[in-house]
C-alpha positions as CSV (number, residue, x, y, z in Angstrom):
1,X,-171.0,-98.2,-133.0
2,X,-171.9,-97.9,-136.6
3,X,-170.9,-100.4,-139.1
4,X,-168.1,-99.6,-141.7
5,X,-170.1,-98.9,-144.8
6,X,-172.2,-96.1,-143.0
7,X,-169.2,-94.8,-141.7
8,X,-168.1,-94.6,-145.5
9,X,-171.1,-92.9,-146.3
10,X,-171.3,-90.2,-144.1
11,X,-167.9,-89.4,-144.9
12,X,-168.3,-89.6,-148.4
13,X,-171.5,-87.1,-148.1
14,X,-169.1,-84.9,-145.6
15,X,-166.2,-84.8,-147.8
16,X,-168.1,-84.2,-151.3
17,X,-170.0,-81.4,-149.9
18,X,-166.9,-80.1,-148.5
19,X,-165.3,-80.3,-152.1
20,X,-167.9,-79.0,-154.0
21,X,-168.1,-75.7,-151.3
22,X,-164.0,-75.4,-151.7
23,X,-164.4,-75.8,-155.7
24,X,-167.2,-73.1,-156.0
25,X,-165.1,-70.9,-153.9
26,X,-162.4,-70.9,-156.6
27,X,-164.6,-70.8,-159.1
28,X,-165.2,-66.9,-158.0
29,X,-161.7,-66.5,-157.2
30,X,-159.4,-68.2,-159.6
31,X,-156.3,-66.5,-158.2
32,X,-156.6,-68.8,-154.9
33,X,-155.9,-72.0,-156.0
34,X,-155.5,-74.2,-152.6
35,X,-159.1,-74.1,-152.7
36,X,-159.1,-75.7,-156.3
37,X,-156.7,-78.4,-154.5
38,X,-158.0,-78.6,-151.2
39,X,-161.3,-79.3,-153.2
40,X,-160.3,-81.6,-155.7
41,X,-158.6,-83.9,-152.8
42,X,-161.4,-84.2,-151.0
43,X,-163.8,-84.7,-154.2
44,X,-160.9,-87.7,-155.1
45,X,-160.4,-89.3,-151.1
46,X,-164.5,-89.2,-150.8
47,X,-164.5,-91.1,-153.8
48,X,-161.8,-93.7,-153.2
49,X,-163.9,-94.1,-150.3
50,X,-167.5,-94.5,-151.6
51,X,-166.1,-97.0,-153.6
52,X,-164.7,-98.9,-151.2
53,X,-167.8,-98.6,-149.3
54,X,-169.7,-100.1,-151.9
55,X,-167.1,-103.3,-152.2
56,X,-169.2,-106.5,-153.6
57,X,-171.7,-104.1,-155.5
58,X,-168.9,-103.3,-158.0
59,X,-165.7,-104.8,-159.7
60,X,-162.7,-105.7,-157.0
61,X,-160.3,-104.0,-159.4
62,X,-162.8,-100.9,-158.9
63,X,-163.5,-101.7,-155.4
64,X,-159.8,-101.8,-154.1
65,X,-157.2,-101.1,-156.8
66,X,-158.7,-98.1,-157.8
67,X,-160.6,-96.8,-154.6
68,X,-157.5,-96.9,-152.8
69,X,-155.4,-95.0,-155.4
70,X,-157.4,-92.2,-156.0
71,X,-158.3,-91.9,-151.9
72,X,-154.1,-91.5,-151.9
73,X,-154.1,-88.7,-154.7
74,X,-156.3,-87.1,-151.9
75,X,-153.5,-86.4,-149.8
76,X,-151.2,-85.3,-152.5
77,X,-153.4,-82.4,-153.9
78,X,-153.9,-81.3,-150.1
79,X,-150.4,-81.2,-149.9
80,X,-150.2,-79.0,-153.1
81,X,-153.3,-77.2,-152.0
82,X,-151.4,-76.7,-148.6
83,X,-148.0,-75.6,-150.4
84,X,-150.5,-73.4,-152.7
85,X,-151.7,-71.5,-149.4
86,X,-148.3,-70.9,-148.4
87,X,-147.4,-69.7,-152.1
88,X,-144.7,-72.2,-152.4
89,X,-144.8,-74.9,-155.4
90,X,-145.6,-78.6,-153.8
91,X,-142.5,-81.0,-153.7
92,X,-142.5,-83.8,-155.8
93,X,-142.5,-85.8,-152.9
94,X,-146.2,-85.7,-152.7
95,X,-147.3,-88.0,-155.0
96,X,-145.3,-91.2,-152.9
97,X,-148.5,-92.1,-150.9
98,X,-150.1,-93.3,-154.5
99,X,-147.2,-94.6,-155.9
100,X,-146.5,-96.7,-153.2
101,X,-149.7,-98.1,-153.5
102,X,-149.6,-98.7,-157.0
103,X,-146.0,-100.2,-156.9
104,X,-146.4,-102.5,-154.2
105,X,-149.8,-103.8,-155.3
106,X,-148.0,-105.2,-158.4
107,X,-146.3,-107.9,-155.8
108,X,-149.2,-111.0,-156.1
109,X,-149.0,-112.0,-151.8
110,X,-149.8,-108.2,-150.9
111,X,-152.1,-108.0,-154.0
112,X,-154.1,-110.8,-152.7
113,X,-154.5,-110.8,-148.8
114,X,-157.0,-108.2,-147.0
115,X,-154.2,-107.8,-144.2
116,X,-151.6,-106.4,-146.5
117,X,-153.5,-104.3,-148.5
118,X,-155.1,-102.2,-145.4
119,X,-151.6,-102.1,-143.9
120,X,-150.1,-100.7,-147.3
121,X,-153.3,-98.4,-147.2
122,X,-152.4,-97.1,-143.7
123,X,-148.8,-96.8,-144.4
124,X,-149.4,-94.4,-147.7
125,X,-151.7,-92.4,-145.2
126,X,-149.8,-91.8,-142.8
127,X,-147.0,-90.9,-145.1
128,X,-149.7,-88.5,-146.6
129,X,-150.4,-86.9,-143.4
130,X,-146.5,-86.5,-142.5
131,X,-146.0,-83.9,-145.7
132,X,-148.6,-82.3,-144.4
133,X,-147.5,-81.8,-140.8
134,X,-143.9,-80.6,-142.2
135,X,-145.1,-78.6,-145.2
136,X,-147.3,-76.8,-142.1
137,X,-144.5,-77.0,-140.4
138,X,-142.1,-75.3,-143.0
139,X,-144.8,-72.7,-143.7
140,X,-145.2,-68.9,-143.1
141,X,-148.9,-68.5,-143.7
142,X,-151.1,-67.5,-140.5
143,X,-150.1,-67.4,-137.1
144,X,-147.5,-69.6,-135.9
145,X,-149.7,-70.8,-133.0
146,X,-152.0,-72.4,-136.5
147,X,-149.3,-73.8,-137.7
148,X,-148.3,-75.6,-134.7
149,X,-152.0,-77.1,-134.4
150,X,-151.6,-78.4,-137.8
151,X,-148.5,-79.7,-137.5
152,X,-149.1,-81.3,-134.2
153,X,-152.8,-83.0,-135.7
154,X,-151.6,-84.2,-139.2
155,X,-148.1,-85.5,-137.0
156,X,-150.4,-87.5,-134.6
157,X,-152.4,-88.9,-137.2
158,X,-149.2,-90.3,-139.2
159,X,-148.2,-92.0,-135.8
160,X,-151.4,-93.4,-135.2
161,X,-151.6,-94.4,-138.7
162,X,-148.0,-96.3,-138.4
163,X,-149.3,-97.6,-135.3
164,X,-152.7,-99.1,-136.7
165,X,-150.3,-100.7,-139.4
166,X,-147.7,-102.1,-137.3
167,X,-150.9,-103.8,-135.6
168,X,-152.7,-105.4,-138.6
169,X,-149.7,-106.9,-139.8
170,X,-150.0,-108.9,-136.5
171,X,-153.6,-109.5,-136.4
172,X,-154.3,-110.2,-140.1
173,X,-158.0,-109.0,-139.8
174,X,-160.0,-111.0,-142.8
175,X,-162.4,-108.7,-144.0
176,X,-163.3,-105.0,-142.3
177,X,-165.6,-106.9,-140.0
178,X,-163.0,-109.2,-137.8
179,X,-161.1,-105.5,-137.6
180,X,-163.5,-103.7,-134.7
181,X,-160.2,-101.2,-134.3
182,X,-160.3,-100.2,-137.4
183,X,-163.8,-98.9,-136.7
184,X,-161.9,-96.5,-134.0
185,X,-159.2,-95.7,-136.0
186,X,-161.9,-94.5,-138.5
187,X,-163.3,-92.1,-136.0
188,X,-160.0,-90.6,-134.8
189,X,-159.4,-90.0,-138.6
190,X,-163.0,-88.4,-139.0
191,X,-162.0,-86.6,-136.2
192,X,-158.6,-85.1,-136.9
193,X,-160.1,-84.6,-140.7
194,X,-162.8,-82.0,-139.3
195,X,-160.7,-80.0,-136.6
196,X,-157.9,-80.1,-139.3
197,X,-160.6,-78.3,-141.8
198,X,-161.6,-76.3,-139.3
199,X,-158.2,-74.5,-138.8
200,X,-157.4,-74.3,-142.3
201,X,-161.4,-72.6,-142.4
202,X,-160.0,-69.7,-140.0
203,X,-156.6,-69.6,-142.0
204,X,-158.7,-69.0,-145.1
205,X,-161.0,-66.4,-143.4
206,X,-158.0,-64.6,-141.6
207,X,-156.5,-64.1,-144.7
208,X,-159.2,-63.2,-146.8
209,X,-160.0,-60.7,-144.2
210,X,-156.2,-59.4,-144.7
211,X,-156.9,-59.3,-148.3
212,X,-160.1,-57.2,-148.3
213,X,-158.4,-54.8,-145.6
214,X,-155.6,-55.0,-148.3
215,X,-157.9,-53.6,-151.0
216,X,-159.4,-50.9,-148.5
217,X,-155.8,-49.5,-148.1
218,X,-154.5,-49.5,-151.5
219,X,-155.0,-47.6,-155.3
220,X,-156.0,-50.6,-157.4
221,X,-154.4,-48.8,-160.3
222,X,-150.7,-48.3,-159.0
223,X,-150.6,-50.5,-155.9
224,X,-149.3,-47.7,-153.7
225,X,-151.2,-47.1,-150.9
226,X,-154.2,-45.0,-151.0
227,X,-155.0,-42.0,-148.4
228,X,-156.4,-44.1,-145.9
229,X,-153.9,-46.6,-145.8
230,X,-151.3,-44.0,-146.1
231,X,-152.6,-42.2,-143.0
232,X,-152.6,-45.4,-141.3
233,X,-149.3,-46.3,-142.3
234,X,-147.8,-43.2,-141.1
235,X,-149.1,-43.7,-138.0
236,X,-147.3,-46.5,-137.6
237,X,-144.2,-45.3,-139.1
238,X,-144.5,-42.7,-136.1
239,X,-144.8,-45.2,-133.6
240,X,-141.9,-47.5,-134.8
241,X,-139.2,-45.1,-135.7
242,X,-135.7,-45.4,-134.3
243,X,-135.1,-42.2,-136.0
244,X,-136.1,-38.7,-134.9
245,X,-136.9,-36.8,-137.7
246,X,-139.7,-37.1,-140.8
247,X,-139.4,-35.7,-144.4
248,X,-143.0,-35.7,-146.2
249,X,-143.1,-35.6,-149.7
250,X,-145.4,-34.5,-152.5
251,X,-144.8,-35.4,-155.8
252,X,-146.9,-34.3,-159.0
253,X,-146.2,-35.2,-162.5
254,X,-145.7,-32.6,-164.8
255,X,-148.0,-31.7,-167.8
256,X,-149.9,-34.8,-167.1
257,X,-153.2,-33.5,-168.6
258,X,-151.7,-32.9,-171.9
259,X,-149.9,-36.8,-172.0
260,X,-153.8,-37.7,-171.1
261,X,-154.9,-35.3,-174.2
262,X,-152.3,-36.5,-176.2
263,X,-152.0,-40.1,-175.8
264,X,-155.5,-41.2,-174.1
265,X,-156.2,-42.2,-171.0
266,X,-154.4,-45.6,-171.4
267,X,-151.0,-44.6,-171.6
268,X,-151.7,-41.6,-168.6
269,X,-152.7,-45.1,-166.5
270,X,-149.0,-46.4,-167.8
271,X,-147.3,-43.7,-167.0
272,X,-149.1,-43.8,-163.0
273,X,-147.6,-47.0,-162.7
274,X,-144.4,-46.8,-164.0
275,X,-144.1,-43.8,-161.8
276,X,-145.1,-45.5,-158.7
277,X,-142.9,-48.4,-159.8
278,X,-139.9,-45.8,-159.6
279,X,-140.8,-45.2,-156.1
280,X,-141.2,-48.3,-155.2
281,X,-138.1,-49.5,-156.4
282,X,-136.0,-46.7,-154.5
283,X,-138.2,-46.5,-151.5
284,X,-135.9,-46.8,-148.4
285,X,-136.5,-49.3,-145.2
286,X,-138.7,-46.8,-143.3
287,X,-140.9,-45.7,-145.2
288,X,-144.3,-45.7,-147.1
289,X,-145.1,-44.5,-150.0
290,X,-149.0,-44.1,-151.4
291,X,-151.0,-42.3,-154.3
292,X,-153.0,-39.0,-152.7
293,X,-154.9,-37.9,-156.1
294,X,-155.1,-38.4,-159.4
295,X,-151.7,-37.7,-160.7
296,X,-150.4,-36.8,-157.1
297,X,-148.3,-39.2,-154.9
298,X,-147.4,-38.8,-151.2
299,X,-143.8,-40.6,-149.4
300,X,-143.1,-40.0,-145.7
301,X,-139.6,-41.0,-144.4
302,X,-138.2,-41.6,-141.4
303,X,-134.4,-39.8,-141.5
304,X,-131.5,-39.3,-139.7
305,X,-131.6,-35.7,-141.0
306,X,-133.2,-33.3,-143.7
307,X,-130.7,-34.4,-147.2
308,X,-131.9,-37.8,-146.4
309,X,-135.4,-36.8,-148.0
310,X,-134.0,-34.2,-151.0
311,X,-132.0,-37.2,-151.4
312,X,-134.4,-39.5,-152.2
313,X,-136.3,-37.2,-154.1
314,X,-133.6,-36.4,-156.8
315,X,-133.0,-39.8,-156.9
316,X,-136.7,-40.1,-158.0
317,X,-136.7,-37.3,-160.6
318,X,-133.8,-38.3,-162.0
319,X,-134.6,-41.8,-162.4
320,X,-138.1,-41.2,-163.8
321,X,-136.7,-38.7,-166.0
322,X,-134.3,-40.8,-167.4
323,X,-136.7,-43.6,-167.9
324,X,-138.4,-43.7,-171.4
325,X,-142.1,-45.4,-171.6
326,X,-143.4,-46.4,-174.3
327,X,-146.9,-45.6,-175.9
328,X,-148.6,-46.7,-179.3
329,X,-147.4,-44.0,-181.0
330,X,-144.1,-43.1,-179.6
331,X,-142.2,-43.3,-176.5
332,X,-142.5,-40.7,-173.7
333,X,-140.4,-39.3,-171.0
334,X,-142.1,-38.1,-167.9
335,X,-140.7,-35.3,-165.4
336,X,-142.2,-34.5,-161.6
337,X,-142.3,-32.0,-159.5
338,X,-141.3,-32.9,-155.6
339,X,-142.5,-30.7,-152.4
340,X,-140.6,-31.3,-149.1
341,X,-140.9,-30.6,-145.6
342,X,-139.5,-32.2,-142.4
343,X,-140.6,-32.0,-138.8
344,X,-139.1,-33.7,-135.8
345,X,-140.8,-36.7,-135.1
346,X,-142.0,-35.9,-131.4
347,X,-143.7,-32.6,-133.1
348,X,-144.7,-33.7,-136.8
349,X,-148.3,-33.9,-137.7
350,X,-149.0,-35.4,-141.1
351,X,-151.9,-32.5,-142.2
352,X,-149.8,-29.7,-141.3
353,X,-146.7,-31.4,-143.1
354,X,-148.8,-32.3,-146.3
355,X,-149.7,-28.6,-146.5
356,X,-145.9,-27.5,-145.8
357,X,-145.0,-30.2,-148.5
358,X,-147.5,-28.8,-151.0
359,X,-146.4,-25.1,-150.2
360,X,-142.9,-26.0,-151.4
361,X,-144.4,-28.7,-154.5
362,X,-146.1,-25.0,-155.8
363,X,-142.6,-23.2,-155.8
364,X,-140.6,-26.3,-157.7
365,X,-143.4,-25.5,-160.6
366,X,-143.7,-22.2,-160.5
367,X,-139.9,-22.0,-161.3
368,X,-139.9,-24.5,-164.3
369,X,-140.8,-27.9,-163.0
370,X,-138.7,-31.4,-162.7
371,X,-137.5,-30.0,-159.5
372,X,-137.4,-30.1,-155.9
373,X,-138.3,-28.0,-153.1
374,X,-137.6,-28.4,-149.9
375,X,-139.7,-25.6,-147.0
376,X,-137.1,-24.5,-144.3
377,X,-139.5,-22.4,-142.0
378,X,-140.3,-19.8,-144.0
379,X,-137.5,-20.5,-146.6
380,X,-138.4,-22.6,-149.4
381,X,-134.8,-23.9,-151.2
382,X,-135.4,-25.2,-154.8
383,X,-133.2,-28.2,-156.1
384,X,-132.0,-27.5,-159.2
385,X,-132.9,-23.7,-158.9
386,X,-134.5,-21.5,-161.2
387,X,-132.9,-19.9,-164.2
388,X,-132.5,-16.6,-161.7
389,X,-130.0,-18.4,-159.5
390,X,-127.1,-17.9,-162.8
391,X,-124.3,-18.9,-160.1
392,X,-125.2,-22.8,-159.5
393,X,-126.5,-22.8,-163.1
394,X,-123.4,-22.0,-164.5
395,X,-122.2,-25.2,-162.3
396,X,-124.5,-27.4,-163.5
397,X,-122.8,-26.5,-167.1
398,X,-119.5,-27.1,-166.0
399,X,-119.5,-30.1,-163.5
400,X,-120.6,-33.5,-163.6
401,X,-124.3,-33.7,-163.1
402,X,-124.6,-35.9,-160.5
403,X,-121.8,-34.3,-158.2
404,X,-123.9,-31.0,-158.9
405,X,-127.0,-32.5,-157.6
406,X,-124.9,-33.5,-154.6
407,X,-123.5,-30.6,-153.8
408,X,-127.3,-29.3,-154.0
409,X,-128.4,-31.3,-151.7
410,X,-126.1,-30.6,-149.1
411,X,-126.8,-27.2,-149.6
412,X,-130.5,-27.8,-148.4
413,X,-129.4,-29.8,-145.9
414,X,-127.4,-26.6,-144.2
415,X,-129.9,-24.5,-144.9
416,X,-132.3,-26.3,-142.8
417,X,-130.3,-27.4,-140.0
418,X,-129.0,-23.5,-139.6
């Protein structure tokens, strides 16, 4: 069995380099700050440690009062690096295992006797590692099966932690070498502290790995998804439906080389988000949604039947028309142009109902734009129709707008179902 101060020691050399990996990790990605706290509390319980490894070389008040303070802010900023992870802010609660220490050291009896002090130690520890086992417990990151390992390790250390207090207050060990259990106590806690980072390392790696698949599938511009994770998602769509029926939908933003020629580059990138924004916002439960060109977006929806999808998309190009964005010089309003076609479910094929889509997205701009098209077989119906079709005009100009566009789209509706 080693003796106490090399156990110190190759803990301290553990836990540093530990830190220093976690605080170099977030120095590359600032956005991920559990490993910013994860770091820092092991940097700050390696230290406490170190220095009380190095007890007679240095100060008492350094030694002890000190040491074990800053070893106890360990465990608070792994509980915020821990509610970080889970992207929840860290109760207040945390901080008890130092303040504990730091309150009761003020009384001179527990100030002054070795006993005492390691018990008070223990008991702040072990109330460290309980927040931890119930903020893991409490948490959605990772798979439950992790969470449940966590919980279980950090909740065995707290009760062997109360234990190991309980049983110094009875012994009243003199100095670390009359207390040989403490030596095993060390271990388990080296022990649990290594299988505990372990976990956490997969948690870390799983999720990074969810991350980069993240950026794989989506337009780093808009946030939609891009065509690869659209054709994935619509795969699963296809595979999770309830429904038996899928609308695709093509929408294209009108004149949106001349907002680019007008207004630069800058405010066309604007107007791409706010767009996809729009969507987003009014995108139903089954669904997806994902940016297929430049300024050319993509929706398939799972529907109970064909209005569902005209539906959605005048409630798009309304919206977005409606919708004023501002630029340097002026604000803007934006219009789009919506292709539709709808396939039962068993039959659809996402290529062929892209191209359908596109077939109708052509015929809502060749007869003026902001409009929507919707291909029927061969039949492509146009929502709101061209200036030809003087019989629904002449309703738009006389009826409320919105009952109009109702009225439309139930029109499409029994046009494709006949």
């Amino acid at each position: 069995m080693i003796d106490v101060k090399t156990a110190f020691l190759l803990w301290v050399i553990q836990a540093n380099t530990l830190a220093i990996l976690l605080i170099a990790i977030w120095l590359h990605a600032r956005d991920q700050r559990h490993f910013l706290w994860f770091g820092l509390g092991f940097l700050l319980h390696a230290s406490g440690l170190g220095l009380v490894g190095i007890r007679g070389q240095i100060p008492d008040f350094l030694s002890i009062q000190v040491a074990n303070t800053i070893s106890l802010v360990g465990f608070s900023l792994w509980a915020k690096g821990l509610a970080a992870l889970d992207h929840r802010p860290a109760p207040r609660l945390i901080w008890i295992p130092p303040t504990l220490w730091i309150v009761l050291n003020l009384v001179p009896f527990i100030r002054d006797e070795f006993a005492f002090r390691v018990s008070l130690y223990n008991a702040g520890a072990s109330i460290g590692f309980l927040m931890l086992a119930v903020i893991a417990s409490r948490a959605r990151f990772s798979t439950s099966r992790n969470r449940a390992l966590l919980t279980f390790l950090w909740g065995a250390q707290a009760i062997a932690g109360i234990g190991y207090t309980v049983f110094v207050l009875f012994q009243r060990p003199t100095s670390f070498s009359d207390n040989f259990f403490g030596m095993w106590m060390g271990t388990i806690a080296v022990i649990g502290f290594i299988t505990s980072v372990v976990i956490l390392a997969k948690i870390t790696m799983d999720r990074s790995e969810e991350q980069l698949q993240a950026l794989v599938r989506t337009d780093p511009l808009t946030g939609a998804l891009n065509r690869r994770g659209f054709a994935e998602a619509y795969q699963g769509l296809v595979e999770s439906s309830p429904l038996d029926t899928l609308g695709v939908l093509v929408f294209d933003l009108d004149h949106f080389k001349q907002i680019n020629d007008r207004h630069g580059h800058t405010t066309g990138d604007r107007v791409l988000q706010e767009f996809a924004q729009v969507c987003r916002s009014l995108l139903p439960q089954r669904a997806v949604f994902a940016r297929t060109g430049g300024e050319e977006f993509a929706a398939v929806l799972a529907i109970s039947e064909p209005r569902d999808a005209a539906l959605f998309a005048e409630t798009v190009r309304l919206a977005l028309a409606d919708r004023s964005i501002p630029t340097d010089d002026e604000a803007i309003s934006v219009t789009t142009s919506v292709g539709i076609s709808v396939s039962p479910l068993r039959s659809a094929n996402l290529d062929h109902l892209l191209s359908e889509a596109d077939l109708a997205l052509y015929t809502a701009k060749a007869q003026g734009r902001n409009r929507t098209s919707v291909r029927a077989g061969n039949r492509i119906v146009t929502v709101p129709p061209s200036r030809e079709e003087s019989p629904l005009q002449e309703v738009d100009r006389q009826a409320d707008r919105q009952v109009a566009i109702l009225n439309r789209i139930s029109a499409v509706a029994h046009n494709l179902e006949d």
